[in-house]
C-alpha positions as CSV (number, residue, x, y, z in Angstrom):
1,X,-7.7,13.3,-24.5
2,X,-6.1,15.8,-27.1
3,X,-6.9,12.6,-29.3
4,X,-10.3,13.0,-28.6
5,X,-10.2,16.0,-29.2
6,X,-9.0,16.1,-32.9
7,X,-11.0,13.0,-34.0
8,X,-14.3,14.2,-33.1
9,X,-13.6,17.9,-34.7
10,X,-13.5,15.8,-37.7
11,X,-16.6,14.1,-37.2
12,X,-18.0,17.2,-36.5
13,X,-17.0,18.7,-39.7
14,X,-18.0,16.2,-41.4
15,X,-21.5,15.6,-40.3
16,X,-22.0,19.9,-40.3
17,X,-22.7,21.9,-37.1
18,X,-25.4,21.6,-35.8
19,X,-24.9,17.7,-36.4
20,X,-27.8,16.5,-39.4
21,X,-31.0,15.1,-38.5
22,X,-29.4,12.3,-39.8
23,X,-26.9,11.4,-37.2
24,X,-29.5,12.9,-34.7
25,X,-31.9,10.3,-35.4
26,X,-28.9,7.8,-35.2
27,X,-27.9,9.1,-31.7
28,X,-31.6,8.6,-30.6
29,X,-32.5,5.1,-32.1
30,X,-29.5,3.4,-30.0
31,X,-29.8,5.4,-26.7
32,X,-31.9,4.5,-24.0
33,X,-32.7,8.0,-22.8
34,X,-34.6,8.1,-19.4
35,X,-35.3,11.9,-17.5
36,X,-34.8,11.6,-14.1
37,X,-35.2,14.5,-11.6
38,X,-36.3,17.9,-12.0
39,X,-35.6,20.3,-14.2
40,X,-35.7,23.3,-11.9
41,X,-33.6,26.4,-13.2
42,X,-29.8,26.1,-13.3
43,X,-27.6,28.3,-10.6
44,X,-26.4,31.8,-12.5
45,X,-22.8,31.3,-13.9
46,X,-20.1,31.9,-11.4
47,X,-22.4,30.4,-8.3
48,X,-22.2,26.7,-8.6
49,X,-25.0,25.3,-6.0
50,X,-24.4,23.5,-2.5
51,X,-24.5,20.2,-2.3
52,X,-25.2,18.5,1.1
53,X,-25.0,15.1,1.8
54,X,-27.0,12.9,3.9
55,X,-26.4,9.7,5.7
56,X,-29.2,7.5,4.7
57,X,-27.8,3.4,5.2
58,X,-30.1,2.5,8.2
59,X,-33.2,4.6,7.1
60,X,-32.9,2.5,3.9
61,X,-32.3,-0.7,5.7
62,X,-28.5,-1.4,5.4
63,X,-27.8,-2.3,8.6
64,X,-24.3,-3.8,9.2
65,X,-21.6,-3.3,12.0
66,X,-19.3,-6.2,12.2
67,X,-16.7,-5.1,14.6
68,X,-13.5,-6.8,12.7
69,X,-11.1,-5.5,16.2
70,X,-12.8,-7.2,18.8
71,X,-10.2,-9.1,19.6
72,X,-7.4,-7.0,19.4
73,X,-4.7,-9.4,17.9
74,X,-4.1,-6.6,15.1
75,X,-4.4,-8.8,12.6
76,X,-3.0,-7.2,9.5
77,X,-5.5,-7.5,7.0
78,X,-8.1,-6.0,9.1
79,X,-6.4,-2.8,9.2
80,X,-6.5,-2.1,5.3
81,X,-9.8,-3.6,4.4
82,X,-12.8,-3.9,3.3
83,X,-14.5,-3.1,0.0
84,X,-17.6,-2.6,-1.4
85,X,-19.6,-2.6,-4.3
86,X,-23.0,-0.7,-6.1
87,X,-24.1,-3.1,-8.9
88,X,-27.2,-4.2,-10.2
89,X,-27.6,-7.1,-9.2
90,X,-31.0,-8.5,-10.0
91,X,-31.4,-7.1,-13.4
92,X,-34.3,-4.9,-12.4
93,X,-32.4,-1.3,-12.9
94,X,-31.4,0.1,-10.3
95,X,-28.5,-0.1,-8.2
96,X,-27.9,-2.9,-4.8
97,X,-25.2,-2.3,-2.5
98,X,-22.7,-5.5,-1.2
99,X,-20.0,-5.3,1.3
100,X,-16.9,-7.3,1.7
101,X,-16.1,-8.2,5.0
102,X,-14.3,-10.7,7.4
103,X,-13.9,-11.8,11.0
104,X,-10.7,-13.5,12.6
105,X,-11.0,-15.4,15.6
106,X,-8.2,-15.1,18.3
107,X,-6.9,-18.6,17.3
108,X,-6.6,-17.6,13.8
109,X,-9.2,-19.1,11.9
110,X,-12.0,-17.0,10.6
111,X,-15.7,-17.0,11.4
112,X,-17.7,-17.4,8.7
113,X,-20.9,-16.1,9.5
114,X,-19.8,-13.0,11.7
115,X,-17.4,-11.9,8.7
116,X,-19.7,-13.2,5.6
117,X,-20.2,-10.3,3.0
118,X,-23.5,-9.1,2.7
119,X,-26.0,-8.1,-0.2
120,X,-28.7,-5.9,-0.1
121,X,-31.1,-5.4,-3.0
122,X,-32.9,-2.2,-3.5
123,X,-36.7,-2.8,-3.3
124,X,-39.1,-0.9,-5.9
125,X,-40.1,2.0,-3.1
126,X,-35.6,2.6,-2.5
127,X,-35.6,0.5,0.5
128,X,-33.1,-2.3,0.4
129,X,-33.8,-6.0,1.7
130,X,-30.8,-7.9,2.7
131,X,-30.1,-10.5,0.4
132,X,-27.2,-12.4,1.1
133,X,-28.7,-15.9,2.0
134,X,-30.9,-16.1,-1.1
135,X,-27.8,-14.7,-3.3
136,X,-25.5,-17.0,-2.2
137,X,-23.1,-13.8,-1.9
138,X,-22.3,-14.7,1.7
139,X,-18.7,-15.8,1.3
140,X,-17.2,-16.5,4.6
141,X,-13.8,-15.6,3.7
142,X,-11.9,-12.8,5.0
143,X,-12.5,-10.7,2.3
144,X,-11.0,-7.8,0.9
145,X,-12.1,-6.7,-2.5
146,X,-14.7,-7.2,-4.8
147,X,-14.6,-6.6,-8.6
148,X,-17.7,-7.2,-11.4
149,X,-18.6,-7.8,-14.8
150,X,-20.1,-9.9,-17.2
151,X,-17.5,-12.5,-17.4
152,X,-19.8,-15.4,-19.5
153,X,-22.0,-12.4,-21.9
154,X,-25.1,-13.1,-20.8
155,X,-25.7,-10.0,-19.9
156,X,-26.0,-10.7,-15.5
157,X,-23.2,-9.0,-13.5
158,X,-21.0,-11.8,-12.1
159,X,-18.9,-11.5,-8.4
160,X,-14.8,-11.8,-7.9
161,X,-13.8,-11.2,-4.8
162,X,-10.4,-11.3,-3.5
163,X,-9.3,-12.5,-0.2
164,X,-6.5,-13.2,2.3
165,X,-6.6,-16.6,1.2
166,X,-8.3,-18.3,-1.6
167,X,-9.9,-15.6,-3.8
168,X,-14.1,-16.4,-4.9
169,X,-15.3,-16.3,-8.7
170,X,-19.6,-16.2,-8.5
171,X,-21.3,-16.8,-11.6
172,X,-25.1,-14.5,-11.3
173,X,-27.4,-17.0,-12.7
174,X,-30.1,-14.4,-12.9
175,X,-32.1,-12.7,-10.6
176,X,-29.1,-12.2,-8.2
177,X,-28.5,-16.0,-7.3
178,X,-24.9,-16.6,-7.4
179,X,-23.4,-19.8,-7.7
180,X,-19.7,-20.6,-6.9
181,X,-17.6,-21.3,-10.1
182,X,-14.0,-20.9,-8.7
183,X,-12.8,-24.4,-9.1
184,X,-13.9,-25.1,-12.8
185,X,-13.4,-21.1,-13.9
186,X,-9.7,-21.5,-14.0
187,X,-8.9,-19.2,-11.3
188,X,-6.7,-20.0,-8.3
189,X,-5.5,-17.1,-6.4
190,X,-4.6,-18.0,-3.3
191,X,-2.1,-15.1,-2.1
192,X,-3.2,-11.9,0.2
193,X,-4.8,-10.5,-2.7
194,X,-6.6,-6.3,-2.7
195,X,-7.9,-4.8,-5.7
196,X,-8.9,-6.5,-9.0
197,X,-10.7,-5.7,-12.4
198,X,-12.4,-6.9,-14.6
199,X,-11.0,-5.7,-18.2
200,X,-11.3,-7.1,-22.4
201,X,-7.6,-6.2,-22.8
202,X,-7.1,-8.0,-25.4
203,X,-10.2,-6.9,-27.4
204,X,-11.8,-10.9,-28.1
205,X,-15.0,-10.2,-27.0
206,X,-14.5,-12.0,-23.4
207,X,-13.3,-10.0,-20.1
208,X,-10.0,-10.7,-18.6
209,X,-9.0,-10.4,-15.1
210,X,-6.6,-8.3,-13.7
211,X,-5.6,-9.1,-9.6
212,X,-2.9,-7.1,-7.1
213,X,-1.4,-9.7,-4.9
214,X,-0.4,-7.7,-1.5
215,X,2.3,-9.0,1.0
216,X,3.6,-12.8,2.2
217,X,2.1,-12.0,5.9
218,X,2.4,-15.0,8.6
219,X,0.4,-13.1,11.5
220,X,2.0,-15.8,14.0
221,X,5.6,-14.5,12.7
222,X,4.7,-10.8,11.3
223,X,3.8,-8.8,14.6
224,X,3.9,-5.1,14.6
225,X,5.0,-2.8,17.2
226,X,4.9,1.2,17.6
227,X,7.9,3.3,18.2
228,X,7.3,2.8,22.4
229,X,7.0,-0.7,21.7
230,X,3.5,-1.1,22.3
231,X,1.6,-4.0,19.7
232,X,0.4,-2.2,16.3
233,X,-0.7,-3.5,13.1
234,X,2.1,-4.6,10.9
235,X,3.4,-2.0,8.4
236,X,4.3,-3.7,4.6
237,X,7.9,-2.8,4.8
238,X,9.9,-5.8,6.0
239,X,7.2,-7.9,4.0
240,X,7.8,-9.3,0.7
241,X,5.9,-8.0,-2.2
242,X,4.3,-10.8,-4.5
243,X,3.5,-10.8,-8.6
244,X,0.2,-9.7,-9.6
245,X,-2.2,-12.2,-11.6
246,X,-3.5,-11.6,-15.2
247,X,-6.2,-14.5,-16.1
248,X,-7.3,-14.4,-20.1
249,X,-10.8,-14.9,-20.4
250,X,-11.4,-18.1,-22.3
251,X,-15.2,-17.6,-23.0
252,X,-18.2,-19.1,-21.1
253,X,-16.8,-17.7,-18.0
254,X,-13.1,-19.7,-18.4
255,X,-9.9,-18.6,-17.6
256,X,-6.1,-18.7,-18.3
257,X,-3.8,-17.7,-16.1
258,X,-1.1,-15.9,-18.1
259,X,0.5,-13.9,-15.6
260,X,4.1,-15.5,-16.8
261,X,3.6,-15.2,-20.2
262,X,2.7,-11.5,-20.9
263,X,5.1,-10.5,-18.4
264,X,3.2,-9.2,-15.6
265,X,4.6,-12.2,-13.4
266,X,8.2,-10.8,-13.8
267,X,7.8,-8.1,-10.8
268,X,7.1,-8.4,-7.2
269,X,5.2,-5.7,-5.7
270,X,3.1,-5.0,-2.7
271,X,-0.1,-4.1,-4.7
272,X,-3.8,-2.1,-3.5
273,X,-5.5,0.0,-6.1
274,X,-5.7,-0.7,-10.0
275,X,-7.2,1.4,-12.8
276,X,-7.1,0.5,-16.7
277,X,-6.3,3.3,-18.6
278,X,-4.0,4.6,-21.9
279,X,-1.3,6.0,-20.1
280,X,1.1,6.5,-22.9
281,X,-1.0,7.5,-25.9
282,X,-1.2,4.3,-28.1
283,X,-4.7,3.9,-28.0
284,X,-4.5,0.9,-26.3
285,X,-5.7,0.0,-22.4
286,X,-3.3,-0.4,-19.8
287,X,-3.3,-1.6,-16.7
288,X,-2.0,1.1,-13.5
289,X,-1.3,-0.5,-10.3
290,X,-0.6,1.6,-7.0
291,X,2.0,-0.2,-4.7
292,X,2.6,0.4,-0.9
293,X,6.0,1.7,-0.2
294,X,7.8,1.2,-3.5
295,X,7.4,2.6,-7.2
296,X,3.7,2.2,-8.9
297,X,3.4,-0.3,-11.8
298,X,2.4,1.3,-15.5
299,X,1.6,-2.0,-17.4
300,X,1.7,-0.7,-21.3
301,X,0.2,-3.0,-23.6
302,X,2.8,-4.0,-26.1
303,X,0.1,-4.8,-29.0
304,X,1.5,-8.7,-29.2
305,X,-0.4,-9.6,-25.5
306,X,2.3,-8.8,-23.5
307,X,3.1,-5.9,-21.3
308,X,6.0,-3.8,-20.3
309,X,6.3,-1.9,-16.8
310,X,6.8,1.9,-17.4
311,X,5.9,3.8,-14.8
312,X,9.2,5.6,-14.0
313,X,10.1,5.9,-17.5
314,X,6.4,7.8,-17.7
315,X,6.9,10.0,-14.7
316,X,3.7,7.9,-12.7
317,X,5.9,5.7,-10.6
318,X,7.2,8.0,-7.7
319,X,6.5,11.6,-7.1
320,X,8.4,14.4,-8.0
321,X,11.0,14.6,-5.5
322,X,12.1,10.8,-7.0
323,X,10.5,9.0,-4.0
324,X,8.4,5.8,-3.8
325,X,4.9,6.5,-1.6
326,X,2.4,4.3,0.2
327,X,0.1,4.4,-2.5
328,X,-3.1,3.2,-1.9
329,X,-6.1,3.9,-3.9
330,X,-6.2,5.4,-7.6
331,X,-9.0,7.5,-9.1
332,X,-9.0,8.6,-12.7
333,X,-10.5,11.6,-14.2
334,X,-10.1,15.0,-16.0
335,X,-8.5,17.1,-13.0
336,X,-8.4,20.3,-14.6
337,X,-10.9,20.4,-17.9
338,X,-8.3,20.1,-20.2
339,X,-9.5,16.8,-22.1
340,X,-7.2,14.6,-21.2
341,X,-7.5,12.0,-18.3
342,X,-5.4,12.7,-15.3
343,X,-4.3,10.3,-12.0
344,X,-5.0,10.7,-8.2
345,X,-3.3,8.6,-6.2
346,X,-3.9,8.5,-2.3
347,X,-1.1,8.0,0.6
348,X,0.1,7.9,4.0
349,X,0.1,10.6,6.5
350,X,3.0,12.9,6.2
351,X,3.2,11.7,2.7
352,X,0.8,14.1,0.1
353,X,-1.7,12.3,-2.3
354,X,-0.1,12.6,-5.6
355,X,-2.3,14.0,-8.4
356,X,-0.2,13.3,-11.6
357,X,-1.4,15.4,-14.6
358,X,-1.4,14.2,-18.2
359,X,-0.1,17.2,-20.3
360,X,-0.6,16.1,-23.7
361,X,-1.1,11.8,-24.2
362,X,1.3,10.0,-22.6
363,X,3.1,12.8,-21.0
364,X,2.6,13.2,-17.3
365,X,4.1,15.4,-14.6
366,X,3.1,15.7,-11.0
367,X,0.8,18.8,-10.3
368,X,0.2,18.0,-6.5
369,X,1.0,21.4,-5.0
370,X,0.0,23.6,-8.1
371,X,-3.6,22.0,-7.9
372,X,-4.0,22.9,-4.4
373,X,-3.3,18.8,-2.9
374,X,0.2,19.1,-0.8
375,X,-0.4,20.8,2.6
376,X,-4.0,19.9,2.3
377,X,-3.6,16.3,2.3
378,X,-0.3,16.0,4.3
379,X,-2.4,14.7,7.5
380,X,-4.3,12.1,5.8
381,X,-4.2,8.7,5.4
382,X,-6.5,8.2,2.2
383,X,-7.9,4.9,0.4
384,X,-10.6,4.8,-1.5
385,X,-11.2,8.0,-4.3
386,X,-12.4,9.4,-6.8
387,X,-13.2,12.2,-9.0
388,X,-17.0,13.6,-9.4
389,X,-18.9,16.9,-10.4
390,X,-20.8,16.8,-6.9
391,X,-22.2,20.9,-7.6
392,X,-22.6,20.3,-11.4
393,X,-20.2,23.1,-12.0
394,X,-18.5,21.2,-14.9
395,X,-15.2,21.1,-13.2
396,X,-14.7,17.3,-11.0
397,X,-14.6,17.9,-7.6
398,X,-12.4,15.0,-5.3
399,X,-13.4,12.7,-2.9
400,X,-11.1,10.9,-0.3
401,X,-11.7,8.3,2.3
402,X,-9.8,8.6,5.0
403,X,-8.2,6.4,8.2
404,X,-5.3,5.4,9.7
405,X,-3.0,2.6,10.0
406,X,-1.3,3.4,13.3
407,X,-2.4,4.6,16.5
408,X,-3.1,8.8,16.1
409,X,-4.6,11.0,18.7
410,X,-8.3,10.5,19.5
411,X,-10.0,13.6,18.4
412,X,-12.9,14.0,20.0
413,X,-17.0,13.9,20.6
414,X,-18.1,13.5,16.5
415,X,-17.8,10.1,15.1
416,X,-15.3,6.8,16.6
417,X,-14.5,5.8,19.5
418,X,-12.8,2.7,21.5
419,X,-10.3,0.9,19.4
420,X,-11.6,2.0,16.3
421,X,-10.8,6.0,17.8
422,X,-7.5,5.6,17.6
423,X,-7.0,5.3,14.1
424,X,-10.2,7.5,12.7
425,X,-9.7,10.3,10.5
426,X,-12.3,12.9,8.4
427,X,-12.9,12.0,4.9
428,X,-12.8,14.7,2.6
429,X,-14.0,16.5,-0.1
430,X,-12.1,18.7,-2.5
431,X,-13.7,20.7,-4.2
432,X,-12.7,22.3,-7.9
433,X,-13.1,25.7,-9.2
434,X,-11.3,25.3,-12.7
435,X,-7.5,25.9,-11.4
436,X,-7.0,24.3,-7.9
437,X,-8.8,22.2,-5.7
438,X,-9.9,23.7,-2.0
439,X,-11.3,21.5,0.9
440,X,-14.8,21.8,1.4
441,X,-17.4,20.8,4.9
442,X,-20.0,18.6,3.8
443,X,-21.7,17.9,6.3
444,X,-21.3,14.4,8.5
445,X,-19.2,13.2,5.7
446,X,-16.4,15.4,6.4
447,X,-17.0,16.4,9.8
448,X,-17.4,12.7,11.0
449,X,-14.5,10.5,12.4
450,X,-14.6,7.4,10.6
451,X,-11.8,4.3,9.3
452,X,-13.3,4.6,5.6
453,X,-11.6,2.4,3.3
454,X,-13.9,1.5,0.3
455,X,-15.7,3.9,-1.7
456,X,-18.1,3.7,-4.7
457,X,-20.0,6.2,-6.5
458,X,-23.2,5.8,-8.1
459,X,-26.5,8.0,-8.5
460,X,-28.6,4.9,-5.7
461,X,-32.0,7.3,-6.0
462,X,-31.9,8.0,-9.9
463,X,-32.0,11.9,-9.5
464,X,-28.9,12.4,-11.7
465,X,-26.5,13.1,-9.0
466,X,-23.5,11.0,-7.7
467,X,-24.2,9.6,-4.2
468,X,-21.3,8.0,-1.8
469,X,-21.3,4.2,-0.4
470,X,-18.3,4.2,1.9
471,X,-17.4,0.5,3.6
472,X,-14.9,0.8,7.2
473,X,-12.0,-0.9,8.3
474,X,-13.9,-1.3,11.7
475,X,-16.6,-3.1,9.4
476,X,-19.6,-0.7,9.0
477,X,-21.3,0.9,5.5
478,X,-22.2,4.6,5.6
479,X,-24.1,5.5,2.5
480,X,-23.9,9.5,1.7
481,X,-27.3,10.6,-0.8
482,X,-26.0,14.1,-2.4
483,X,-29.1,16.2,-2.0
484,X,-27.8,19.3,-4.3
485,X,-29.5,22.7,-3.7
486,X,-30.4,24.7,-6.8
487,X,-30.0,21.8,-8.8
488,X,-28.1,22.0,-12.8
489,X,-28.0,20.2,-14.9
490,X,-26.9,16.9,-16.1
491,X,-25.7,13.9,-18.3
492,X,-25.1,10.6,-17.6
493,X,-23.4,8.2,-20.3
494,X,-23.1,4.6,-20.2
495,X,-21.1,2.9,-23.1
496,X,-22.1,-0.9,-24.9
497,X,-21.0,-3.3,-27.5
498,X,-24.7,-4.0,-28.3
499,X,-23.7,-7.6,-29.6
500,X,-22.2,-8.7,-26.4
501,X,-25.2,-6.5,-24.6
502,X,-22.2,-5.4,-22.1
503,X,-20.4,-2.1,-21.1
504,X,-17.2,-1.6,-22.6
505,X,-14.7,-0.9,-19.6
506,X,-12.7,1.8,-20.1
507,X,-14.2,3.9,-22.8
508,X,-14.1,7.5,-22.6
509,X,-16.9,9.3,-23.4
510,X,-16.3,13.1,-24.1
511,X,-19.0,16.1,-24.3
512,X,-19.1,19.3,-25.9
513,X,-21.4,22.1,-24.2
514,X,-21.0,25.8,-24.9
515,X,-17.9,24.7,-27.0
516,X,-16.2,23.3,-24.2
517,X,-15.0,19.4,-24.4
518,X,-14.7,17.3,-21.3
519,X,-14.2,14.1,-21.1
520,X,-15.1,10.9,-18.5
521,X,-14.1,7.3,-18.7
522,X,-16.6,4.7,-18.2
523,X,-15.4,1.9,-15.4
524,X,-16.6,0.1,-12.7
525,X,-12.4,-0.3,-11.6
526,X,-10.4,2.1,-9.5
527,X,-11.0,3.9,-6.1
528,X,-9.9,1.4,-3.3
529,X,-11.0,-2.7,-3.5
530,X,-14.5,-1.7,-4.9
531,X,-16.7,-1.0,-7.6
532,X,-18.9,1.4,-9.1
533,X,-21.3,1.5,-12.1
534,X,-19.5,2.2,-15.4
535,X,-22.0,5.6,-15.8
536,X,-19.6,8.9,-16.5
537,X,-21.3,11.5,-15.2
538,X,-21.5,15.3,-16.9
539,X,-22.3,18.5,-14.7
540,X,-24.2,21.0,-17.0
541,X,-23.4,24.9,-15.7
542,X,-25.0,27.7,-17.3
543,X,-28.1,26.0,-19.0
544,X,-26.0,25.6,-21.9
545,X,-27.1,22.8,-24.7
546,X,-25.1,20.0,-25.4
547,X,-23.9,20.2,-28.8
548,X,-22.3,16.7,-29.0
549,X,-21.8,13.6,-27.4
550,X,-19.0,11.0,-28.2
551,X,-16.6,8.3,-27.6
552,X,-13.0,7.2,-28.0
553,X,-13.2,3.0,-27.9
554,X,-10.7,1.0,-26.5
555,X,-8.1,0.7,-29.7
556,X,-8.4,4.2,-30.7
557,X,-12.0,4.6,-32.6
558,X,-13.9,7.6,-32.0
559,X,-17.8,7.9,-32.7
560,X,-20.0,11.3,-32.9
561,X,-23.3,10.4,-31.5
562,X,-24.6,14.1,-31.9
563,X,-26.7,16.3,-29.9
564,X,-28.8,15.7,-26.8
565,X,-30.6,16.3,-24.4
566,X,-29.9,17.1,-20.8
567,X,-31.2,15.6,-17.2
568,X,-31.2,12.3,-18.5
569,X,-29.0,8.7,-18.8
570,X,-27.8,8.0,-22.9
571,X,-27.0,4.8,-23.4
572,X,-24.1,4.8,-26.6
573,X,-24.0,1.6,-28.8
574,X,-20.8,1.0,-30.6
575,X,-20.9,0.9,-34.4
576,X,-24.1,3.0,-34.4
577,X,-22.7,6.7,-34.3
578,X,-20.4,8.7,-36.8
């Protein structure tokens, strides 16, 4: 952000460039610095390197194919679900994979062992053992989303998963057994609920909980029907919106429900994707929801606990032809290397995903069609997103999953088939050259038809390159390892309050290489009902050195943490920078 930007030119100046051994030394003693991967010769400027993905969930051992249609009763929630997750949940270090997941019977009620979620933990050699029954993970609900975080700082990644119907708190008790602590937590969520966060919004040392409540559905009333009167899942717009939730964390893993009271309670809206972020320059997190068929919600913190919506008054609630979209999921991220974090918002066919650009802080405008996005994602029903430096150019490339909602034309011999065909679509990859964004063929994952709804990012095999879990409407996980050729390099930043032992969501970490600053936000929020590791992720073009890493807190301090090096993970502790 240009805030970043200013602040850390002063630190700069003020520690000398190069920064002092001094502040090196500082940098050093509170980063865990690990190499990973090789470090083979970076591509010549001007040539970033290809990156191919490949499909590796069953030759790992995630195995899972719940077919959610078999009865065809087009149930709603099965057309705009599931999630997933990449999380570590054992504490050993690396990342395990779970997927939400659910299974209605004809009569209505669900099955709870054909629709359980599932978690797989990743085994010392990068296989992955199915873990669910152990875990205690297995809820039988009919899931859609999953968020996590440390909600009792004890330093184990806790469970929330939403459902249609009662929504599931799971406290980790260590070594990825999970125990059910809805009922005494605090939490009762019992609407159609999507997305949800985990979030310290209010900065007291505890994580809140931030929740988008979809529709008021009644699948005996609610039946859907295509224009030649054929059944078809149920579109949201006859369908009442209903008030997202906002639970204060309490401490030892309690809740408050103050939804009414900071003023989030005061608006309906039919909500999916959510994303903390400043999105009016204050310094101070909000909370961005993207609604289905009406304006997006811009919740800016008012500095006294409560929030006011200001999405239109910000430009981020409709496009730019004034109209509301079918706004699914949101990625955020620095769209065009100019410092300051930008929004991707993804939509229904014959709408455009919206990429709204942040100009200077807290001014936004929508840059869909200068960037390259209009025509190129007209056809496109997208959900999960996000943005990611697959070649290591420096510049963050886009990734959209992609599948429909009603009944398209079946396109052929690669990927779905049967009742699942009818509504596939190719994900996609855009990819970014500094100035506009241009689709790109990776391999299956863009040439395959699929109903991808969740995605999370996260380097699984520890080579210091993003990889792709991707969970389906028609209830499978496809997991895409990014095997880049002629490798650059990289940095990978992960952001703590060392006395809590926790990562801060929401920080944004910048970097400064060949005089260049670019800038990542650390979350594990965003994308569509899933998420990811809070790790922002640097491309290195150029074998340049990296002349200084830093980061801009939540409430507006900035730290210098100096020079490092590159190819490797830094753990940043805040208060021990400049």
């Amino acid at each position: 952000m240009a805030r970043i930007v200013r602040r850390s030119r002063a630190v700069a100046r003020y520690g000398g460039v190069p920064m002092t051994r001094h502040v090196l030394s500082i940098a050093f003693a509170v980063s865990t610095l690990t190499a990973c991967g090789d470090d083979s010769s970076p591509q010549a400027p001007g040539t970033p390197p290809a990156v191919v993905f490949a499909e590796t969930a069953a030759a790992r051992g995630i195995r899972f194919a719940v077919d959610r249609a078999e009865v065809e009763d087009w149930f709603m929630p099965e057309s705009i679900g599931c999630g997933c997750a990449l999380f570590d949940a054992d504490g050993d270090g690396d990342l395990d994979v779970y997927a939400v997941s659910g299974w209605c019977r004809s009569d209505g009620t669900f099955d709870t062992e054909k629709g359980r979620n599932r978690l797989w933990l990743q085994q010392p050699g990068g296989m992955f053992a199915d873990a669910t029954e152990s875990s205690g993970l297995g809820d039988g609900g009919y899931g859609m989303g999953v968020a996590v975080g440390d909600i009792d700082n004890d330093g184990d990644l806790d469970v929330y998963v939403t459902n249609y119907g009662p929504d599931r708190l799971f406290r980790n008790d260590g070594r990825a057994t999970f125990t059910d602590v809805t009922a005494e937590s605090g939490i009762d969520n019992r609407a159609w609920a999507a997305s949800a966060g985990f979030c310290d919004l209010d900065g007291d040392g505890w994580l809140d909980l931030f929740v988008t409540n979809y529709v008021s559905y009644d699948p005996a009333r609610d039946i859907g029907r295509d224009p030649a009167g054929r059944p078809e899942y149920m579109g949201p717009e006859t369908l009442k919106g209903v008030p997202d939730r906002l639970y204060r964390g309490v401490g030892g893993g309690k809740f408050k429900d103050v939804s009414s009271s900071t003023g989030i309670a005061t608006k309906a809206s039919r909500g999916l994707g959510l994303a903390f972020l400043d999105v009016n320059g204050d310094d101070r997190l909000d909370i961005y929801v993207a609604n289905d068929r009406q304006a997006n919600f811009a919740w800016v913190a008012k500095g006294d606990g409560t929030y006011e919506e200001a999405a239109l008054r910000l430009r981020i609630g409709f496009n730019d032809r004034g109209a509301p979209e079918a706004s699914m999921g949101v990625a955020v991220g620095d769209a065009d290397g100019d410092g300051l974090l930008d929004l991707l918002l993804t939509h229904l066919v014959t709408e455009t995903h919206t990429l709204y650009r942040q100009t200077s802080p807290g001014v936004w405008r929508d840059a869909t069609a200068a960037r390259g996005l209009g025509a190129a994602t007209r056809n496109d029903t997208g959900w999960g997103c996000a943005f990611v430096d697959l070649d290591r150019d420096g510049d963050n490339d886009l990734v959209c999953i992609n599948g429909r909602v009603m009944r398209g034309p079946v396109t052929g011999a690669t990927g779905q088939t049967g009742f699942w065909g009818r509504y596939a679509q190719r994900d996609r990859v855009f990819v970014n050259d500094g100035s506009a964004f241009s689709k790109a063929d990776m391999g299956s994952f863009t040439t395959h038809d699929e109903n991808g709804r969740g995605l999370a990012v996260g380097d699984i095999d520890r080579d210091g390159d993003v990889d792709l879990l991707v969970s389906t409407a028609n209830g499978t996980v496809r997991l895409f390892e990014n095997r880049i050729e002629g490798r650059g390099r990289w940095l990978g930043v992960r952001v703590r309050e060392g006395k809590l032992d926790r990562d801060v969501e929401g920080a944004v970490v910048f970097v400064r290489v060949g005089g260049r600053r670019r800038v990542g936000v650390c979350a594990r929020s965003g994308s569509y009902l899933s998420s990811k590791p809070p790790t922002a992720y640097f491309g290195l073009p150029g074998g340049l050195p990296i002349e200084e890493v830093g980061v801009l807190w939540p409430g507006g301090r900035t730290e210098s943490f100096g020079s490092c090096e590159a190819d490797r993970r830094v753990v940043l502790e805040r208060g021990k920078g400049r």
